[in-house]
C-alpha positions in Angstrom: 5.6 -5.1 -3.2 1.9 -3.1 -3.8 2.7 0.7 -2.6 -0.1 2.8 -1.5 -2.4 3.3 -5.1 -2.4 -1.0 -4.9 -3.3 -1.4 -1.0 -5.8 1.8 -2.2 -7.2 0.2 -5.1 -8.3 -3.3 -3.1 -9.5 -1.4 0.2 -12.1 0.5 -2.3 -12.8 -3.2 -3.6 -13.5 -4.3 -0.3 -15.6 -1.5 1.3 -18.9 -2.3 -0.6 -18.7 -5.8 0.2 -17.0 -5.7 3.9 -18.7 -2.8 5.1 -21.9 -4.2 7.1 -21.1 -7.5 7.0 -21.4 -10.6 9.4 -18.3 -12.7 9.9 -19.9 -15.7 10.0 -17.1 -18.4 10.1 -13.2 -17.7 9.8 -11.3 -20.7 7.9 -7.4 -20.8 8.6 -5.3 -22.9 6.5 -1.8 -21.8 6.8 -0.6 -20.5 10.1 2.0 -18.4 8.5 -0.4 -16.2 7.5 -1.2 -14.8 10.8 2.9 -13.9 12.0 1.3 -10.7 12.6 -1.0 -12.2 15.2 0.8 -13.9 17.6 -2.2 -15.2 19.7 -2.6 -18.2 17.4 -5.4 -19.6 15.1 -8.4 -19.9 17.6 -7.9 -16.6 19.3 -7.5 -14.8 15.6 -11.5 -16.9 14.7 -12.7 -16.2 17.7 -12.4 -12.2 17.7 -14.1 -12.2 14.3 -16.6 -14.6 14.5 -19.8 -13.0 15.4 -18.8 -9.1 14.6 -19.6 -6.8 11.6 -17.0 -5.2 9.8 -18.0 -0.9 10.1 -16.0 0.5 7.7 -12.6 0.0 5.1 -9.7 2.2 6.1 -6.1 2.4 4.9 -2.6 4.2 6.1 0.0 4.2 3.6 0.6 0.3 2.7 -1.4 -1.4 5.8 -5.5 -2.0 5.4 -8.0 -2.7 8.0 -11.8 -3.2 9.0 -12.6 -1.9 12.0 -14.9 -4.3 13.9 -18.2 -3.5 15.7 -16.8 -3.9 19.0 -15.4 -0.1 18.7 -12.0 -1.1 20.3 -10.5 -3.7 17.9 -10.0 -4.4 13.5 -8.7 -6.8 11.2 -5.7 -5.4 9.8 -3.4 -6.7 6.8 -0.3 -6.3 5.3 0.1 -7.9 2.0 3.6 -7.9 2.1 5.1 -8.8 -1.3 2.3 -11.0 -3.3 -0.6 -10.6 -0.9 -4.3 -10.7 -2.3 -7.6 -9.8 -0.4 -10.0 -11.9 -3.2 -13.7 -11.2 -3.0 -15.0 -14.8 -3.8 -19.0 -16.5 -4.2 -19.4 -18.7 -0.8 -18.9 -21.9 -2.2 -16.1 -20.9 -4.8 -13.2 -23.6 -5.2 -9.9 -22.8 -2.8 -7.5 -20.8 -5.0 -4.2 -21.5 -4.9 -2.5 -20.2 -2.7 -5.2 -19.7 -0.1 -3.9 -18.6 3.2 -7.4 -17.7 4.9 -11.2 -17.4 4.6 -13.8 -15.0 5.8 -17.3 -15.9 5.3 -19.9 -13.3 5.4 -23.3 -12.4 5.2 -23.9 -8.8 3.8 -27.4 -7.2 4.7 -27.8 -6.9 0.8 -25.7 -8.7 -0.7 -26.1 -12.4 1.2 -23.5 -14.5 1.6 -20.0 -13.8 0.3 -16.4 -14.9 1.4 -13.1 -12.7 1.6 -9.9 -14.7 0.3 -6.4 -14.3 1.8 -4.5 -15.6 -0.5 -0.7 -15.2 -0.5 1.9 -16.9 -2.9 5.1 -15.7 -1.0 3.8 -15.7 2.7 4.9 -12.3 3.6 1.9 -10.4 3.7 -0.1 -11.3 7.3 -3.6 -10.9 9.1 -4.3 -9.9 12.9 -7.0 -8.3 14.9 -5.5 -5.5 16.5 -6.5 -3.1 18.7 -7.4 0.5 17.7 -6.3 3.3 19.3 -6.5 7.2 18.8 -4.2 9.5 16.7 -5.4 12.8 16.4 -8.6 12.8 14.4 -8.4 9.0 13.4 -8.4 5.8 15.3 -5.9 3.3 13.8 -4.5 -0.4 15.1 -1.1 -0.3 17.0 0.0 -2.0 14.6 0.1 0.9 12.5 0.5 3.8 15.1 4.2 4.4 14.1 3.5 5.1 10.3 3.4 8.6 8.8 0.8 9.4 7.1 0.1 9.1 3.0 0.7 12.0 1.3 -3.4 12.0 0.0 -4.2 11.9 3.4 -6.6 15.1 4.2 -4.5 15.4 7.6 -1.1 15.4 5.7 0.6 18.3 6.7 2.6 19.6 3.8 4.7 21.9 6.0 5.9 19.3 8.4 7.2 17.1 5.5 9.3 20.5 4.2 10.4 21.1 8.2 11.2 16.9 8.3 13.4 17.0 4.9 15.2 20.0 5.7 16.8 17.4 8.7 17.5 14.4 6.6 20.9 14.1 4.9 20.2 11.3 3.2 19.2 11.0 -0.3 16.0 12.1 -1.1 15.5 8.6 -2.8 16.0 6.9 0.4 13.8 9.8 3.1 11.1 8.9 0.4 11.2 5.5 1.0 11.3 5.9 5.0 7.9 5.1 6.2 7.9 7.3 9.3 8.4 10.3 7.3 5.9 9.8 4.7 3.9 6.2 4.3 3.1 4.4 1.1 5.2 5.4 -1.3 7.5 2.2 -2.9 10.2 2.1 -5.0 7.9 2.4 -8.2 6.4 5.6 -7.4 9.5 7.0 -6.0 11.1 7.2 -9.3 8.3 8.4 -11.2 7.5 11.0 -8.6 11.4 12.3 -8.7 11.2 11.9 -12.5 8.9 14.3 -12.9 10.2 16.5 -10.6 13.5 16.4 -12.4 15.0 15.5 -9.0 18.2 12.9 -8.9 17.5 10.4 -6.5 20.7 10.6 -4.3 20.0 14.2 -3.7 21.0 14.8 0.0 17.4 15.7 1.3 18.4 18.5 3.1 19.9 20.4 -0.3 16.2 20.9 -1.4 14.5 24.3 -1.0 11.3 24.3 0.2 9.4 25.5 -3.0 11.7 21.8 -4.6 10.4 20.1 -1.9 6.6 21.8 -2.8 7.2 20.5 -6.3 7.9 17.0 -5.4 5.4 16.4 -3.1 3.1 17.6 -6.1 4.2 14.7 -8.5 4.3 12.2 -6.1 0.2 12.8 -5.5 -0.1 13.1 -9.2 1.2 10.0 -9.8 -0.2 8.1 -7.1 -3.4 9.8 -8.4 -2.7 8.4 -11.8 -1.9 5.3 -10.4 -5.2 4.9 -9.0 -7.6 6.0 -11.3 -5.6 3.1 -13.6 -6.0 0.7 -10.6 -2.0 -0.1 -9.9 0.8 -0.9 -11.3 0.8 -5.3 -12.3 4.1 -6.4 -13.7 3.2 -10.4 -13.0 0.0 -12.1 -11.4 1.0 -11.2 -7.7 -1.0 -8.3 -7.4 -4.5 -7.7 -8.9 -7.3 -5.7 -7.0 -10.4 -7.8 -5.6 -12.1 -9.4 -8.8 -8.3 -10.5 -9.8 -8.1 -7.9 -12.4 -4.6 -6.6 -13.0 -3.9 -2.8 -12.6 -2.3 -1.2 -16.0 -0.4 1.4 -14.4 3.2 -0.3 -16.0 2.4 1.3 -19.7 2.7 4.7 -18.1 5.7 4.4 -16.1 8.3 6.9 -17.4 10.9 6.2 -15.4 11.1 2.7 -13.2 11.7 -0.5 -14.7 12.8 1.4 -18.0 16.9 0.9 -17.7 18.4 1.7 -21.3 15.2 2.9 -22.9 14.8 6.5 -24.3 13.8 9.0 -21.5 10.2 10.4 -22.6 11.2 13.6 -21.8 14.7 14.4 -23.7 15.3 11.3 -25.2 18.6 10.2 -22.9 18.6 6.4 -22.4 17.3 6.0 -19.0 19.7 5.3 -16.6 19.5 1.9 -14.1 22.1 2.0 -10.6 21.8 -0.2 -7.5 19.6 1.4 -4.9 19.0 -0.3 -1.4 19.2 -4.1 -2.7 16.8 -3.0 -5.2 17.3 -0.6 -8.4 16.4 3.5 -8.7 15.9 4.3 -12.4 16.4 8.0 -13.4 17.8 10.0 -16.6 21.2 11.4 -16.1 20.4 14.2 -18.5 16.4 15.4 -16.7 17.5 14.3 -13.3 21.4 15.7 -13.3 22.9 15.8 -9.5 23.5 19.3 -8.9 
C-alpha cells in the first residue's frame, strides 16, 4: 500500500498541473471507484464540473484538491495499487482506468487526470472541508493524526501518547490516529535505525528513545522522498508512471535472511499483523 513519501511524491506531481485548473468534464467508468462517495456517479460529475481545483494538500496517506467553492474537495485514497496519472487530453484509456478529469490549465491548456486502479481499493469523493486548528481538511480525514513532517506535529504529544500505549511500538506506529502515514515499510526502517525491536511495549520507551525514533522515521521518510517511493511491482509509480527507487535502500523490510547492514546478523522475518515486520535480532534485541 503507498505510505505517506508515495501519496507525497504524486500530490507534488499533481500540484503544478491541478492547481488552477478548470474541471471541464468528469468521465466515470467503474462505479467501484467512488465507494468512498456514496452519492453516486452524477452527483460525484456534477460537484466538479464547472470548479477550479485551488491547491494540492495531503494528511498522512489521504490527498485532496480543494475546490473553488471554499467549502468542498476531491479527496482520494489509493488504497493498495491506486494511481493519479497525469495524461495529454486525448491519450488512449489505460488499463485499468477507473476515472477521468479533464481540465484546462490557465497555462498549460488542456490536460486530463487518470484514476486508474488495478485492485479497486483505492476510491474518489468530494467531500466537505471542515476546520482543524490551522488547516481545513475533508471529514473524511478529520479523524487522522497528523504526519510526522507535518509543521503542526507536536513532538511532545506523540511522547505524552506512547507513554499510554502498551502495545508494541510496531503496532502504535502503525495506528493512524496516533501518528498518520507511516506503513509497514517505513516502520521497520525507521525502528531499524533506531535500534528499536518492534514488539517493544510502547510504553517501556523513555522519552529521549521515543525523541530518537521519531527522528529516523522523518529521516527516512525524507529519504524516501527525495528518491520518489519505494516501487517493488508496477502498482505504484508517481504521476508520469515513473517508479520510485527507494527499495535499493531499504535496510531492513523485505530483506528476511540477508546480512543486516549494520552488524552483519541475517536479518530476521516474523509474522506481524497478517503482514511481516523485518528486524535484526542482534541491532534490534528486545530488552
Amino acid at each position: 500500500m503507498p505510505e505517506l513519501p508515495e501519496v507525497e511524491v504524486v500530490r507534488a506531481g499533481l500540484a503544478p498541473a491541478a492547481v488552477g485548473s478548470l474541471i471541464t468534464a468528469v468521465s466515470v467508468f467503474d462505479e467501484r471507484a467512488l465507494t468512498r462517495h456514496p452519492a453516486g456517479v452524477v452527483d460525484f460529475a456534477s460537484r466538479l464540473e464547472g470548479r477550479r481545483f485551488t491547491a494540492a494538500s495531503r494528511r498522512g496517506k489521504f490527498l485532496w484538491l480543494p475546490l473553488d467553492d471554499d467549502e468542498s474537495a476531491l479527496i482520494a485514497h489509493l488504497g493498495m495499487s491506486g494511481q493519479m496519472l497525469l495524461r495529454a487530453p486525448d491519450a488512449a484509456a489505460e488499463r485499468h482506468e477507473r476515472v477521468r478529469l479533464h481540465l484546462e490549465h490557465p497555462q498549460h491548456g488542456e490536460l486530463a487526470v487518470v484514476f486508474s486502479d488495478q485492485r479497486t481499493f483505492g476510491s474518489l469523493a468530494v467531500d466537505a472541508l471542515i476546520t482543524d486548528g490551522p488547516s481545513l481538511v475533508p471529514t473524511q480525514v478529520s479523524h487522522i493524526a497528523r504526519d510526522p513532517i507535518d509543521d503542526a506535529f507536536d513532538d511532545e504529544r506523540f511522547v505524552r501518547a506512547l507513554s499510554r500505549k502498551n502495545s508494541a511500538i510496531k503496532r502504535v506506529l502503525l495506528d493512524q490516529s496516533v501518528v498518520s502515514g507511516i506503513g509497514n515499510i517505513y516502520a521497520d526502517e525507521a525502528l531499524w535505525a533506531a535500534r528499536i525491536h518492534p514488539e517493544t511495549p510502547a510504553s517501556r520507551l523513555s522519552g529521549p528513545a521515543v525523541i530518537r525514533l521519531l527522528a529516523e522515521v522523518r529521516t527516512v521518510l525524507a529519504k524516501a522522498l527525495a528518491e520518489g517511493g519505494t516501487s517493488f511491482d508496477a502498482q505504484y509509480v508517481n504521476v508520469n508512471g515513473q517508479a520510485g527507487y527507494f527499495v535499493h535502500s531499504l535496510n531492513a523490510y523485505g530483506r528476511g535472511g540477508q546480512p543486516c547492514p549494520r552488524c552483519g546478523s541475517p536479518i530476521r522475518r516474523a509474522a506481524f499483523m497478517n503482514r511481516s515486520s523485518h528486524f535484526c535480532p542482534v541491532c534490534q534485541r528486545r530488552r
